[in-house]
MARBA-3410 file (N, C-alpha, C, O; in Angstrom, 1 decimal):
82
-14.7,22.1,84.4,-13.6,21.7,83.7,-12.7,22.9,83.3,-11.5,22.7,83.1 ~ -13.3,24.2,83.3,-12.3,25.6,83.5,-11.1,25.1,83.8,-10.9,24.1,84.3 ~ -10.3,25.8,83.3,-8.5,25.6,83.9,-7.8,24.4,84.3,-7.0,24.4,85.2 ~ -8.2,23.6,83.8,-8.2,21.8,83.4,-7.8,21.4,82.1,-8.4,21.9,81.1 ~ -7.2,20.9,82.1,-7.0,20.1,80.5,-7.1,18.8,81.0,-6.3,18.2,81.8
-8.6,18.1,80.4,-9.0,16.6,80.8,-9.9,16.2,79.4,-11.1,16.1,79.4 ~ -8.9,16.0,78.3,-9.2,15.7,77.1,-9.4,14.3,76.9,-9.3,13.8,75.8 ~ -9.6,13.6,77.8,-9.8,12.3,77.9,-11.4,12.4,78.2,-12.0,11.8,77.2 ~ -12.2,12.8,79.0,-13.1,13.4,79.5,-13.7,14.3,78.8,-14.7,13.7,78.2 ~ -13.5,15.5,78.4,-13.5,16.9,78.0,-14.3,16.3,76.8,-15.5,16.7,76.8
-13.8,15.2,75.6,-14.1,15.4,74.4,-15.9,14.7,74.6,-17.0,15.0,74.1 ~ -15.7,13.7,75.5,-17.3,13.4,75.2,-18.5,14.2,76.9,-19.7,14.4,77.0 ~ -17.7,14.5,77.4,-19.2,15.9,78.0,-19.3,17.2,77.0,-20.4,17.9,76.9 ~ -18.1,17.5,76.2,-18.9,18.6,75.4,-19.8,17.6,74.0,-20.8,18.1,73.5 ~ -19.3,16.6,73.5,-19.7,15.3,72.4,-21.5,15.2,73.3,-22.4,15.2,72.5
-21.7,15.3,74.4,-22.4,14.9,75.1,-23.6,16.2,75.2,-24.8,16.0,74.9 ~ -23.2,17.4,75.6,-23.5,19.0,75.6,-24.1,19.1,74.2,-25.3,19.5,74.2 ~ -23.5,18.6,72.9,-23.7,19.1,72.0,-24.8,18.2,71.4,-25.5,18.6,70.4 ~ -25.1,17.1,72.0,-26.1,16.2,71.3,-27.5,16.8,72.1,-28.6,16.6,71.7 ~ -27.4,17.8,73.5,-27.9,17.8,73.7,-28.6,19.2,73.7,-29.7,19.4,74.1
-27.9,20.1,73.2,-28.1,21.5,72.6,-28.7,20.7,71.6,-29.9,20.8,71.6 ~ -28.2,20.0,70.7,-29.3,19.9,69.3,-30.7,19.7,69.2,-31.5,20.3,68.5 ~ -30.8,18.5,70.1,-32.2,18.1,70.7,-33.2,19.4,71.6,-34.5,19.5,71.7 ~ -32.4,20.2,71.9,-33.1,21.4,72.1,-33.2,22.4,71.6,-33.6,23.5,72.0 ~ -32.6,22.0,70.1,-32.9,23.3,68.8,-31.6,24.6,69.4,-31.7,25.8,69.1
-30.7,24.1,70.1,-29.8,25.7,70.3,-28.6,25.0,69.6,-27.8,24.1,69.8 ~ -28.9,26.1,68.3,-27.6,25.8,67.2,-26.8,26.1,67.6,-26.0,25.2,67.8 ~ -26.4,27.3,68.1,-25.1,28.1,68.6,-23.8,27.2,69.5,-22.6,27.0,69.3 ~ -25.2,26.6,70.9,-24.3,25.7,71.7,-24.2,24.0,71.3,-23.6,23.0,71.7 ~ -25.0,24.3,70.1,-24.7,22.8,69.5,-23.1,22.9,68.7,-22.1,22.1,68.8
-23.2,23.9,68.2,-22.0,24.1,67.4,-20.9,24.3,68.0,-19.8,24.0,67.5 ~ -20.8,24.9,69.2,-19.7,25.2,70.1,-18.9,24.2,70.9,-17.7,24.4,70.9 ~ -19.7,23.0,71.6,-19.8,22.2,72.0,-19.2,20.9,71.4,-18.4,20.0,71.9 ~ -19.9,21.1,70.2,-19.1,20.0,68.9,-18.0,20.3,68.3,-17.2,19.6,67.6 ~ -17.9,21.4,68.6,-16.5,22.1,67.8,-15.4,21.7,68.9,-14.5,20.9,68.4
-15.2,22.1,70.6,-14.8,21.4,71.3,-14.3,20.4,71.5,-13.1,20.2,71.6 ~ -15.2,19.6,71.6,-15.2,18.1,71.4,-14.1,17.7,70.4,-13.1,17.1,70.6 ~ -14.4,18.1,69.3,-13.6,17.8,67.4,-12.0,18.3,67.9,-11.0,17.7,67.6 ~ -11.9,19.0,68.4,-10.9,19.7,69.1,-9.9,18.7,69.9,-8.7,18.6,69.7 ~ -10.6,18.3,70.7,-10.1,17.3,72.0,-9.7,15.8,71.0,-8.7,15.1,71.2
-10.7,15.6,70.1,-10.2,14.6,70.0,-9.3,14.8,68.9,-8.6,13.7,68.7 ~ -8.9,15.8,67.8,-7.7,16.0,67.4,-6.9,16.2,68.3,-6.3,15.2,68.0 ~ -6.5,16.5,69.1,-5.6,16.8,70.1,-4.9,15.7,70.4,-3.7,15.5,70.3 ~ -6.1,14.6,70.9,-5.8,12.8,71.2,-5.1,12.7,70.4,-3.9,12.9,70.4 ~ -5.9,12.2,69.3,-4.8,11.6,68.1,-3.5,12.1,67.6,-2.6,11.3,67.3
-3.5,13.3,67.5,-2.3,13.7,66.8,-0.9,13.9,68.1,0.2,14.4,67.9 ~ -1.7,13.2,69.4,-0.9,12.9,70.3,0.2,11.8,70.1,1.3,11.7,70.8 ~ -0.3,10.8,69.2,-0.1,9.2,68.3,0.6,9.7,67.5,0.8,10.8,67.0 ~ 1.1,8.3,67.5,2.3,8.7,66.1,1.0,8.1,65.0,-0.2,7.9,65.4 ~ 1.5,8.0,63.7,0.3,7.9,62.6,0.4,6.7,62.3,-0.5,6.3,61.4
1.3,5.8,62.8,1.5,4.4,62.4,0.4,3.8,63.7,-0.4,2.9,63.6 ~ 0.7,4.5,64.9,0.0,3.8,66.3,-1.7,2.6,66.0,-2.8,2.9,65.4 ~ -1.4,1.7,66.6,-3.0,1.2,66.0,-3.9,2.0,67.2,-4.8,2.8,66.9 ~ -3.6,1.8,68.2,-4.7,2.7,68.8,-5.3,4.0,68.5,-6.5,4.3,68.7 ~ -4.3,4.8,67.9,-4.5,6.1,66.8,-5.7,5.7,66.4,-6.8,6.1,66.8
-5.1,4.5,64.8,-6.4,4.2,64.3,-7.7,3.6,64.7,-8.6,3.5,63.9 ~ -7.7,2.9,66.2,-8.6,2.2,66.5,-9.6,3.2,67.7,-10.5,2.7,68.4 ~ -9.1,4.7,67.7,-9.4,5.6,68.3,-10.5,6.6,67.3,-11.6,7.1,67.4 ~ -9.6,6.5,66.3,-10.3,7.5,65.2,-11.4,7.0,64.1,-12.0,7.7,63.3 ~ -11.4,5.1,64.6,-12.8,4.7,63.7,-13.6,4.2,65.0,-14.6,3.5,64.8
-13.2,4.4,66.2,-14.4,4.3,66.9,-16.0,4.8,66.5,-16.1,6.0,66.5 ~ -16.9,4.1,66.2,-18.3,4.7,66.0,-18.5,6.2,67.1,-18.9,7.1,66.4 ~ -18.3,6.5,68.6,-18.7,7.3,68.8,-17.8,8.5,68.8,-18.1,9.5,69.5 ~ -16.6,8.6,67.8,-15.7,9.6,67.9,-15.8,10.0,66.0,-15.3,11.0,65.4 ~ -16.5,8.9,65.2,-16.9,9.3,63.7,-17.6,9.6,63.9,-17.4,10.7,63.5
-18.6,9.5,64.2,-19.7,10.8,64.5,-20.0,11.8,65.5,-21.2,12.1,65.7 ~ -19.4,12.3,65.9,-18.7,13.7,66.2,-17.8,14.3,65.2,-18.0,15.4,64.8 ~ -16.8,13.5,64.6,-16.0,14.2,63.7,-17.3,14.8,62.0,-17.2,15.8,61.3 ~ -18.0,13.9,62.1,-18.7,13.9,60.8,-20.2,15.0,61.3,-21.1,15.3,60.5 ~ -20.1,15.5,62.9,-21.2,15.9,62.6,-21.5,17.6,62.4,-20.8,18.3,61.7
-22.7,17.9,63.2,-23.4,19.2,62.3,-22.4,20.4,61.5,-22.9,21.3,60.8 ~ -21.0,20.4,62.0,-20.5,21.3,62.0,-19.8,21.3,60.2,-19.4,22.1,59.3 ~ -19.9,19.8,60.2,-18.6,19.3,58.9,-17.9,18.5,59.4,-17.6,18.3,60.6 ~ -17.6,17.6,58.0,-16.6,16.9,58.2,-15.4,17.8,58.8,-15.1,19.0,58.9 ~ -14.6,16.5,59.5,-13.1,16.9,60.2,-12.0,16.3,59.8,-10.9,16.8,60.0
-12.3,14.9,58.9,-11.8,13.9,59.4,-10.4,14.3,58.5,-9.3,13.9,58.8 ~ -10.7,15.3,57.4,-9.4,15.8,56.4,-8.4,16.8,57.1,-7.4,17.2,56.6 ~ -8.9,17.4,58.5,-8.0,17.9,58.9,-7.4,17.6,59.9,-6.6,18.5,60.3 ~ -7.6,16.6,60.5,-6.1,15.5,60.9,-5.2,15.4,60.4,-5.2,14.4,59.7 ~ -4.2,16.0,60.4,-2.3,15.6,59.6,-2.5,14.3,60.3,-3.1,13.8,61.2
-1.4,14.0,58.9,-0.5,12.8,58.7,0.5,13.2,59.1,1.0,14.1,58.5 ~ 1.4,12.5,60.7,2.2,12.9,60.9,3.5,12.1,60.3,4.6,12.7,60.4
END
């Protein structure tokens, strides 16, 4: 995925990487991986205007609240309101 921007994609193979670094006790690429991910999917959203319902029906999906909520910290406060 190098020199690609495929944040459609991108947010759940690293969401994906990172669940799987955990399970194998490697904090470092757990953390890296989840931070990524958290990354891609602010990127999504704040692609939305703030009224968009998909926005919101994006950002309470169960598998994108937990990524935002996980080992790293909460995220979910540093989403602007645009």
């Amino acid at each position: 995925m190098e020199g690609f921007e495929i944040p459609l994609a991108g947010w759940r193979v690293h969401a994906t990487a990172a669940e799987v670094s955990q399970r194998a006790e490697d904090t470092e690429s757990t953390q890296r991986h989840g931070g990524i991910s958290r990354v891609a999917i602010l990127k999504l959203a704040n692609s939305l205007a703030p009224e968009d319902p998909l926005r919101k029906t994006f950002l309470s999906a169960l598998s994108v609240t937990k990524i935002l909520a996980g080992p790293v910290g909460d995220v979910m406060s540093q989403i602007p309101v645009q």
